[in-house]
N, C-alpha and C positions, 0 to 999 in steps of 0.2 A: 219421375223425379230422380236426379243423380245429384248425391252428394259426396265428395270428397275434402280428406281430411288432412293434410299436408304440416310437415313442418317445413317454414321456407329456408332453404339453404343458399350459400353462393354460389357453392360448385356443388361434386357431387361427393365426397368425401365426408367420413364423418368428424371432420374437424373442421368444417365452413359454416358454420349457423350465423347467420348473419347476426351481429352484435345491435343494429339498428332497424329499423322497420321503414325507415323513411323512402329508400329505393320503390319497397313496396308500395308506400300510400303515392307518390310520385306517382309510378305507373297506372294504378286505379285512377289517377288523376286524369287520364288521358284526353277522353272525352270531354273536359273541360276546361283544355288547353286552347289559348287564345279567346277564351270568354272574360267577360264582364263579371264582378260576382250575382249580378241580379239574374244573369241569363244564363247560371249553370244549371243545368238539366238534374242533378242530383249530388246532394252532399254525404257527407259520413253521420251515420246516428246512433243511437244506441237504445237500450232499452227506455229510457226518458225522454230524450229528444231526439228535434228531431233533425237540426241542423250543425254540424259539430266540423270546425276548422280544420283543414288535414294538418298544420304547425301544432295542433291541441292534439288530434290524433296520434302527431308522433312522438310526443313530449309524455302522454299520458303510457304508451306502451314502452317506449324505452325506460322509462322512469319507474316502471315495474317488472325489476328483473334484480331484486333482493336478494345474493348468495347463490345466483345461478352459477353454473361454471363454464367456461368456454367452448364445452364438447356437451354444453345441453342445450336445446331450443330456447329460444327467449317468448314465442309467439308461434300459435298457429295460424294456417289460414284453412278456414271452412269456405267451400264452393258450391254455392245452392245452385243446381240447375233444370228449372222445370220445365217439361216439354211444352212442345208449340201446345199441343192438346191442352195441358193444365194449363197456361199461357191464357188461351182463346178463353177456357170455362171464366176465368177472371178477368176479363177482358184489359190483360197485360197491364193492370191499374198498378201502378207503383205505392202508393196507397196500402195496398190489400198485401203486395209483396212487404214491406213495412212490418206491417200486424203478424205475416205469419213468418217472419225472420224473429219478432220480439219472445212470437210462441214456442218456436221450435227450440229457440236459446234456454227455455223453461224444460225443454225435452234433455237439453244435451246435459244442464247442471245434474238432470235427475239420471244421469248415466252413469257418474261417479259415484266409486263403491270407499267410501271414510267412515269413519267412527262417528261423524254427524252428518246429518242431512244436506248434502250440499243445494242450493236456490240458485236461480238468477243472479240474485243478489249480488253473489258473493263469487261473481264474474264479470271480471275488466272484458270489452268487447266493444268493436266500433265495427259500423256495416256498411256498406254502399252497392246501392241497387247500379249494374251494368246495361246498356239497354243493344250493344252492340257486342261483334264476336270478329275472328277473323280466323280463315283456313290455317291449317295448321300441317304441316308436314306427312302425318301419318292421315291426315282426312282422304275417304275413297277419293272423292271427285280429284285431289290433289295429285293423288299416286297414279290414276288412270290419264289423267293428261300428262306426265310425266315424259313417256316416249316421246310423245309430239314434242315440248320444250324441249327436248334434247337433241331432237333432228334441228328443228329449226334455231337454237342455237349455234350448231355446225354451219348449219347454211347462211349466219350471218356472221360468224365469222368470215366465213366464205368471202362475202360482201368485200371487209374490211381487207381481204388479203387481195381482190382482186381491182380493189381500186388505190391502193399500193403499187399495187403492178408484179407482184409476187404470186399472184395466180391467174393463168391463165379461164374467162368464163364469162358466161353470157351476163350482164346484171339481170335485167330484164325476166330472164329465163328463172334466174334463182328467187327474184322477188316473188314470181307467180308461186314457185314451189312453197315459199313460206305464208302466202295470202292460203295455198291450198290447203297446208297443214291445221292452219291456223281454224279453219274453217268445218274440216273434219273433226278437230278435237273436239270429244265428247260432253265436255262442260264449261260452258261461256255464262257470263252474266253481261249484260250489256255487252255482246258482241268481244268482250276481252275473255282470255283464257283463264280460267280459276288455277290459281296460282297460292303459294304460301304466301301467307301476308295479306290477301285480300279481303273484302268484306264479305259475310254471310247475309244471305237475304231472307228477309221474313224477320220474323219476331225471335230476338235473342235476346230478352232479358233473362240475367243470372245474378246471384249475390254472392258477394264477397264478404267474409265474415273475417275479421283481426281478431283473435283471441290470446291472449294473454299468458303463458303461461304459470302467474302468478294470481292469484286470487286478489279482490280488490284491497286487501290489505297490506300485500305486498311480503307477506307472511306464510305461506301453504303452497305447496305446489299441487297445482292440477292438469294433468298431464293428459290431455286423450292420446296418447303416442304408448298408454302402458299394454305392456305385451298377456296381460291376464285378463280379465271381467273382472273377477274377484278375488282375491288373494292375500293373504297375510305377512306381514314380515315384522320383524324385530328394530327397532329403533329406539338406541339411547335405553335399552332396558327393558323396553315396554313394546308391547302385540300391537301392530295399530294394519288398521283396511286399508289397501289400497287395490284402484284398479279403473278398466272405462269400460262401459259395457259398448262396444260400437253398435253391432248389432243391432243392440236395444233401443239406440237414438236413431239411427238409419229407419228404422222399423216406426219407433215415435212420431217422426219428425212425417212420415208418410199421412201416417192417421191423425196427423193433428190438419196436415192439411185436407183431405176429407173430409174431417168434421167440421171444418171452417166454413170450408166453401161448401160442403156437399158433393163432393166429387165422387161419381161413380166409376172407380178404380178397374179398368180391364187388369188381365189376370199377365198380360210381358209385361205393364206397367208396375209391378209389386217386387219392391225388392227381393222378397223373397223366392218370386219367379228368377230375377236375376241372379241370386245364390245358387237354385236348384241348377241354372245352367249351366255354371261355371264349374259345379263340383261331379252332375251328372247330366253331361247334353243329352243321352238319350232318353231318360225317365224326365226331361222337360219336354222333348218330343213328345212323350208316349200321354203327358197329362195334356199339351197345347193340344192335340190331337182327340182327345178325349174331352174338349170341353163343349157346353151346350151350345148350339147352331149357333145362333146369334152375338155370344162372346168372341167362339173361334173366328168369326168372318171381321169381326172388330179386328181381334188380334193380328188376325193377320193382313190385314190392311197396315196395322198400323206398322208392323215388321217389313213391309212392302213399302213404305213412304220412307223407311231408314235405309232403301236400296235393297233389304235382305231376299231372294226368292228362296221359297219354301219349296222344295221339292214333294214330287207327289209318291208320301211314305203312305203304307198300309197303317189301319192303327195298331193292329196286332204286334206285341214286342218282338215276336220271335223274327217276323219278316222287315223289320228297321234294317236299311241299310247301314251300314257303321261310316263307308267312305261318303255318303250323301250328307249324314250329320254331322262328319267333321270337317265338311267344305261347308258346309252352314255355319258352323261355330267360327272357321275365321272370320267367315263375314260380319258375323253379329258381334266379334270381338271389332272389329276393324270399328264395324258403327258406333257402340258405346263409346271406344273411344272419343270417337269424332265428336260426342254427343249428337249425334244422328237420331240415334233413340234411347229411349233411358228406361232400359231393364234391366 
């Protein structure tokens, strides 16, 4: 499971928060550009329903941004992203995704640290389950076919200049060198080169979560973007809580879906496996390395399907290479990105 928590902005500056949402729900739109309404594959819903109009969609979040000011988020967007593995266990029922979008919503109110109890309730939020993905610039397979697009680029230029009459060269000769490259490149789908922009194959449903940054009253701000867990401050006179515990939803939203389904959670798959690697890749070596027969061979299969090779480390700490683990941590940074794998 990868989840990420985003405020959406235009550019990159901290003065572009987009004042509207509607870009956003437009592009969620995608997949059901040029449909019918009967034959769209998936709508926006929320905790109640379960068919909700993207025009209601954006009418219902722009219309909740009471006293925000121009340099604050109007809306977040939550990105649920569960691996092929959790995927398969549920057998990628949109359905089941639904139920535990509704759950984990229950996880994330319980994250906020105020002076009352924050609920579900008392969060504006529209969802739509995605069932497709596309490459993306920093994905491995993208960056690895790279040289090849970029030879044969050249080489059809090449083309263009020699049938101008600006360069002297064989066609014939040049086609074959770009049939050849084309052919070498390491990552095709259907015989085309994996390119940005293209489609991912296999199972890639993910959710998209519109969150509000106003409460359904339109009255409270609730902000997952706050810099503390838990914290106090002074307002109008008076002490009042504020704070998001991320962690603790990240961590939530895990176990809610195990209890759901019953998912027996490998040990890369656990957020908190993915914290320990990012803050100590060797003391996640030293525990991956230390786990019982039958987890470790899981694990590292499943490390092995995101491209990662494990190198063959002792388990002993003292004998870890350092340059072996940190040619592994690009790699495994490279994949998460990609969502390649989600530790």
């Amino acid at each position: 499971m990868y989840i990420t928590i985003t405020a959406q902005k235009i550019g990159r500056g901290f003065e572009t928060y987009n004042s509207s949402v509607r870009d956003y729900v437009v592009y969620l739109e995608k997949e059901n550009q040029d449909l019918e309404p009967d034959d769209r594959q998936e709508t926006f819903f929320d905790q109640n329903e379960n068919a909700i109009a993207p025009e209601r969609t954006i009418s219902e979040i722009d219309g909740n941004t009471a006293k925000l000011k121009k340099r604050e988020p109007k809306f977040y967007s939550i990105v649920v992203s569960p691996s092929h593995r959790e995927l398969k266990h549920i057998g990628n029922d949109s359905e089941a995704l639904r139920r535990y979008t509704r759950e984990i919503m229950k996880d994330y109110a319980a994250a906020f640290y105020r002076d009352r109890k924050v609920t579900v309730d008392d969060i504006k939020y529209y969802a739509k389950i995605e069932h497709e993905r596309t490459f993306r610039g920093f994905d491995k397979k993208v960056l690895e076919n790279a040289p090849y697009r970029k030879q044969i680029a050249k080489l059809r230029n090449d083309v263009a200049k020699v049938e101008r009459g600006e360069l002297e060269g064989n066609l014939q000769t040049i086609q074959k060198e770009i049939e050849r490259l084309i052919q070498e490149a390491p990552h095709k789908i259907n015989g085309k080169m994996v390119v940005e922009g293209m489609k991912k194959e296999g199972t890639q449903s993910h959710i998209h979560i519109i969150v509000s940054r106003k409460d359904v009253t339109n009255t409270y701000s609730l902000s997952p973007g706050a810099k503390f867990k838990e914290s106090e401050t002074i307002l109008n006179g008076k002490k009042v809580k504020q704070g998001f515990h991320r962690d603790g939803f990240y961590q939530s939203a895990e176990k809610t879906f195990d209890r759901m389904f019953s998912y027996d959670r490998n040990y890369v798959e656990r957020y908190t496996a993915r914290k320990l690697y990012r803050q100590d890749p060797k003391k996640f070596m030293v525990v991956l390395m230390g786990l019982p027969t039958n987890e470790k061979q899981i694990a590292l299969k499943l490390l092995h399907k995101g491209g990662i090779q494990i190198p063959n480390i002792p388990t002993n700490k003292i004998q870890l290479a350092y340059k072996a683990i940190m040619k592994l941590k690009q790699g495994v940074e490279r994949a998460i990105r990609s969502g390649a794998i989600e530790i």
